[in-house]
C-alpha positions in Angstrom: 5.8 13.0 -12.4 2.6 13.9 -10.7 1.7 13.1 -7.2 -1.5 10.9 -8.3 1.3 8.7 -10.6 3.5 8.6 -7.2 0.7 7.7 -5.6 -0.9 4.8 -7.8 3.1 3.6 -8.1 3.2 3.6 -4.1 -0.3 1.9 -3.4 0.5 -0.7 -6.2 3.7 -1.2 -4.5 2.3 -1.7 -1.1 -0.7 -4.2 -2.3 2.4 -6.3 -3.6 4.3 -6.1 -0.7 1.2 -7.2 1.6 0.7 -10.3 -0.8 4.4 -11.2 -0.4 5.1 -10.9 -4.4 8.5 -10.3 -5.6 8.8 -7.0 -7.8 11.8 -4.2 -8.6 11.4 -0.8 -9.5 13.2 0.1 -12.4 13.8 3.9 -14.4 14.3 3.0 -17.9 12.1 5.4 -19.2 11.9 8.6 -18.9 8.2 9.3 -18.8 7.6 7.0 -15.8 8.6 4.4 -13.2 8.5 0.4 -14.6 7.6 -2.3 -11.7 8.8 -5.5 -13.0 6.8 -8.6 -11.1 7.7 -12.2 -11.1 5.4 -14.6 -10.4 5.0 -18.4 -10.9 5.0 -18.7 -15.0 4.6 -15.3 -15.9 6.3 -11.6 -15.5 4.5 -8.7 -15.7 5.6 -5.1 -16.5 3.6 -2.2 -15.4 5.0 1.0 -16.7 3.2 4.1 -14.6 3.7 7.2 -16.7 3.8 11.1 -16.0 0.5 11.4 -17.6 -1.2 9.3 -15.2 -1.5 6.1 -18.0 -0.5 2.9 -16.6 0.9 0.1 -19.4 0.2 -3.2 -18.7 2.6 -5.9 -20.7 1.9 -9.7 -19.6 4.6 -12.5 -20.4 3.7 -16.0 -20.2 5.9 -19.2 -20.1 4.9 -22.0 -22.2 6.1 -24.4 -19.7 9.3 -25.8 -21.4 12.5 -26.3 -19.9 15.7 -26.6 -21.6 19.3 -27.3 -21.1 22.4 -25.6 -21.2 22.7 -25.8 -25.4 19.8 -23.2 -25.6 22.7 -20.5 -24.1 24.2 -20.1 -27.4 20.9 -20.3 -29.7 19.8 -17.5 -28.0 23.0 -15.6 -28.4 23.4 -16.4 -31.6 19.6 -15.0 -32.4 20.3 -11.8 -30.4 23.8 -10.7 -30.4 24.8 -8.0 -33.3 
């Protein structure tokens, strides 16, 4: 990874911090460092990779809440 990528990862990091927004550093790739940031309706994951690009993905709740019964649709739609 070059130093600017550390860098950008580490000021990113910091401006978060300062605003008091909850984030985790994750590895799962191995090009770069993901920070995964939850905020009120929406988590965003910023992948910043060796090359100096920084990926910006952006998920949004719709709002709805449901009950315990949506457990198993959702296994049932992702499980092998």
């Amino acid at each position: 990874m070059s130093a600017g990528t550390i860098r950008d990862v580490l000021e990113f990091v910091g401006r978060l911090r300062e605003a008091k927004i909850w984030f985790r550093l994750e590895a799962n790739r191995y090009d770069g460092i993901t920070v995964t940031v939850a905020v009120p309706g929406e988590i965003w994951e910023i992948d910043f990779l060796d090359d100096g690009t920084v990926d910006v993905e952006i998920f949004k709740s719709d709002g709805m809440i449901f009950g315990r019964e949506k457990i198993e649709e959702l296994f049932a739609r992702f499980s092998d």
